[in-house]
Structure formats: structure tokens, C-alpha cells
N, C-alpha and C positions, 0 to 999 in steps of 0.2 A: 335517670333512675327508672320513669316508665318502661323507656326504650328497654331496657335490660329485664325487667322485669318482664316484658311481651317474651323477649327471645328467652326467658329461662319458662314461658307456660310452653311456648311452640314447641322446647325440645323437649318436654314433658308430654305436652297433648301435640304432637305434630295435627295441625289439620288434614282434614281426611272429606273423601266422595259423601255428599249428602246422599246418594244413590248406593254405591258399593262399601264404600268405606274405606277404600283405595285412599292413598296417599295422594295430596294433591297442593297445590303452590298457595291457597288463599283459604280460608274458613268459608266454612259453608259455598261451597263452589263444586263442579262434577268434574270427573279426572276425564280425560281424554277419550275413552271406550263409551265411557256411558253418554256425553255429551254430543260424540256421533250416531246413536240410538238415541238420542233424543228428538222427536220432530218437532222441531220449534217452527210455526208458523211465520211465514211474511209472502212476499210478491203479492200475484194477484190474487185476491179474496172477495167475499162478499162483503159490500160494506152496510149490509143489516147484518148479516150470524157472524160472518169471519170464517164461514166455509172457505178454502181454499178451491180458486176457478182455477179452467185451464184459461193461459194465457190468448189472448185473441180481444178483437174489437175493438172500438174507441173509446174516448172519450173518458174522464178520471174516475166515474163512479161505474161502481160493479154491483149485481146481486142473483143471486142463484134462481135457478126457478120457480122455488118457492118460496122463497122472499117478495117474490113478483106477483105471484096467483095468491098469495097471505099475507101483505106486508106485516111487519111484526109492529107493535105498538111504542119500540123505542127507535131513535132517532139514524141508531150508529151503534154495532157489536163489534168487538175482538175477544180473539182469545190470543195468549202464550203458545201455545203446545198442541198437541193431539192428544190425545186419551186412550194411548197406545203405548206397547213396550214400556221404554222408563218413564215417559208421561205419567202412564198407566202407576206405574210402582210409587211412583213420586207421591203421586195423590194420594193413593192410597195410605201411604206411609204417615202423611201428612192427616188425613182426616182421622184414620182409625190407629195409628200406631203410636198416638203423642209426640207425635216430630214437628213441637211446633215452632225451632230454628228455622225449619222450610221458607217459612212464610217471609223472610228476609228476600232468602236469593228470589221468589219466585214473585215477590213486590216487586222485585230490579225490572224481570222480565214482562209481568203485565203493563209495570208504567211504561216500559218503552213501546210498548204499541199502542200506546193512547196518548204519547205525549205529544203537544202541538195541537189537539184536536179537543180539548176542554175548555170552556172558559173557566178563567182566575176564580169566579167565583163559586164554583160547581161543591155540591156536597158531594161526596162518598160515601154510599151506606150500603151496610152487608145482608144478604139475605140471610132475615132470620130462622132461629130454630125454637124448637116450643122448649118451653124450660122446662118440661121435662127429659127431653132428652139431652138439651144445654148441660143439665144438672151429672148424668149418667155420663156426659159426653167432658165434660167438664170447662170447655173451651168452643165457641164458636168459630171454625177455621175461616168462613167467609169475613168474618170481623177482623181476625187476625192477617189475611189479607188487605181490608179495607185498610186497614190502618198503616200498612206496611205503604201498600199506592198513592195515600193520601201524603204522604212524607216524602217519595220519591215525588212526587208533581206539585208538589206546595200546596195541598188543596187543605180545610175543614172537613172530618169525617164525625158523622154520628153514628157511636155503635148499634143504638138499639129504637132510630128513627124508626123503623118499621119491627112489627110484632107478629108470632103466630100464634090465632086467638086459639086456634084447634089444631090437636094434634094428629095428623095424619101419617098411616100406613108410607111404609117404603114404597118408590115411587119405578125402585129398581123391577125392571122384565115388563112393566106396565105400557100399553101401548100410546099413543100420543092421545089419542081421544080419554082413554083412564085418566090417562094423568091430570088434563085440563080439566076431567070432571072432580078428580078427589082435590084439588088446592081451590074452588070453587067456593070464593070467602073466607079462605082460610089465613087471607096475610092483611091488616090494618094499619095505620099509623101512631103509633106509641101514644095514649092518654097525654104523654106530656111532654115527651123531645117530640114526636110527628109536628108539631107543631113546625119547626124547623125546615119540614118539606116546602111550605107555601114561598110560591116567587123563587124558589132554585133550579138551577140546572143541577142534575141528579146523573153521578156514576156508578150505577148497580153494579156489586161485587158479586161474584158468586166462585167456587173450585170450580165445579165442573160444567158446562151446558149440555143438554141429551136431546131432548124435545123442546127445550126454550118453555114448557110450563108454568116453573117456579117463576120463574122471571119475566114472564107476562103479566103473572099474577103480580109481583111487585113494579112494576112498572103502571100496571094500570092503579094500583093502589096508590102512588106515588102521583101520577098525571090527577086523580079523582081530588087528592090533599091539595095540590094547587100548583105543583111543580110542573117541571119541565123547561127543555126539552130532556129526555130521559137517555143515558146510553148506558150499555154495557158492557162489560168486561168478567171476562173468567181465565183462571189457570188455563182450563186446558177445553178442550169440545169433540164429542163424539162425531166420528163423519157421517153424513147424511146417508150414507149407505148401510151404516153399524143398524 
């Protein structure tokens, strides 16, 4: 009776492109066009940001330039994707258009570049947003991801471990020194789940990475609560050049 019941919603709602809206073989899944426009990240990368390197040199660990001259404060980044073309659309789609189906397929694709490299006991927690914009915005998409990743790798996630005590300006066009100065105490550990941080390894969510800002700041706020080691993970990451 399920079974029948699924094949009489498909031929009703055929699933279709989370991208285009193209017709496509699986729910929530990209049809062939948009999926080769996709730049999904792997080979060799940085294994602090998840910049993509060019291949060369030894040895299993990689990191970019300024990974080397700035270590960043968490252990280990990736990302999914580029922040380009349909990257670009996806997100967008995803933070500002209420697409929050997204957050399934795009849970698949960040667990698998973190899977194997967390311990069992690691939290998951999303970078928060001030409630006032929570409120307008209705939905936290970095939550909505947490929770998606925490499912795909068996882990415990808390939505609202971390807090933004202050609400700060758009952080878009802002250059890397702005940026680190306006989230400057601006993210703490929740009065009453933060508690939760102490004695964890901690997987910082975020959609997108640009300057790593946001995510220093919660990571150092994280490491201060009593966690660690700290890593990160985003949908998608501007290139070092953007």
C-alpha cells in the first residue's frame, strides 16, 4: 500500500532539479546540467580552510599559504562546493528563498567530506544568528544544516549551544580586518545548553566560508567554554582569490 501510494505522489509531483526544476530520477537531487556546473570540492585541498591546492609535494597533510603564516584556531576545515555558479544559486536559494529541502541533499554532501575524520563523540553546532534576524529570517540555515550532518555521521548536535549576544551589520563587501573587528565578542555559549561545549570535540557548521571570521569567532568561543579539538565544515567557500 506505501509502495503504491509513493508511485501515485511521483506521478503527481514527479521529482524535479533542486537547482533548475528539471525533471530528475530521485527527490531532491540536481539533474545532470546543473550537477556538471556544480564545483564540488575534493583532491588536494587545504586541510585547515579546504581551499583547493594544486597537486604536488608530499606527505598526507596540505595547507595553503595562509594557513601557514595564520594558522586558523580550529583543527581541520572542509567544505562541499565553491560559492560559484550553482554553488552560488544553491545557497542563495537555500538561505534567502526558503528552500529549506536544500539542507537534506547538501547534509549528504558535507558529511561525506568529513566522514572518517570526527570522533564518535563530537557535537555539532551551527553558527548562530541574533534572534532578531532568526525571527525575520524564520529558520536558521546553519542549524538546518547541523542537523542534517549530525544524522548523516551518527553524531549529537545542539542547535543553540552557541549565541549572538549582539547584532551585527552585514558582513557582505567587508574586508577580512572589518569583518574580525565587527564579530569581536559578538558570539558566546548559550546561558544554558553552552554548557554542553565543555570536554567536546566540536563540528562548526556554517553555509558559507568568505574570510573564516564568523567562525574564528565561534571556535574561539567554543575552545574558551572548554571544548575541543574544534573543526569545521561549510556548504560551500569563497576562493582565496574572490
Amino acid at each position: 500500500m506505501l509502495a503504491r501510494l509513493q508511485t501515485a505522489v511521483s506521478l503527481i509531483y514527479p521529482p524535479r532539479c533542486i537547482t533548475c526544476g528539471d525533471l530528475v530520477e530521485t527527490d531532491f537531487g540536481l539533474c545532470g546540467t546543473c550537477w556538471r556546473e556544480t564545483e564540488f570540492l575534493g583532491g588536494v585541498m587545504c586541510d585547515s580552510c579546504g581551499v583547493p591546492l594544486t597537486p604536488g609535494g608530499g606527505g598526507e597533510s596540505h595547507h595553503c599559504d595562509t594557513c601557514m603564516q595564520v594558522p586558523p584556531p580550529w583543527v581541520q576545515g572542509r567544505s562541499a562546493l565553491m560559492y560559484e555558479g550553482t554553488g552560488r544559486k544553491l545557497v542563495l536559494s537555500f538561505k534567502h528563498g526558503d528552500r529549506q529541502e536544500i539542507a537534506g541533499s547538501a547534509g549528504l554532501w558535507m558529511a561525506n567530506m568529513m566522514r572518517r575524520n570526527v570522533p564518535e563523540d563530537t557535537l555539532v553546532v551551527p553558527v548562530p544568528l541574533h534572534w532578531s534576524r532568526l525571527l525575520k529570517r524564520r529558520y536558521n540555515q546553519s542549524a538546518l544544516l547541523a542537523r542534517s550532518v549530525a544524522r548523516r555521521l551518527g553524531l549529537d548536535w545542539c542547535p543553540d549551544a552557541l549565541m549572538r549576544r549582539k547584532k551585527t551589520a552585514s558582513l557582505e563587501g567587508l574586508n577580512r580586518e572589518a569583518r574580525f573587528a565587527m564579530l569581536e565578542n559578538a558570539i558566546q555559549p548559550h546561558p544554558k545548553r553552552g554548557a554542553k561545549l565543555k570536554d567536546k570535540p566540536v563540528l562548526l557548521i556554517d553555509d558559507v566560508m568568505t574570510s573564516g571570521a564568523t567562525l574564528e569567532a565561534c571556535t574561539n568561543t567554543c575552545l574558551a567554554a572548554g571544548s575541543g579539538p574544534v573543526r569545521i565544515l561549510t556548504l560551500a567557500r569563497v576562493g582565496k582569490d574572490a
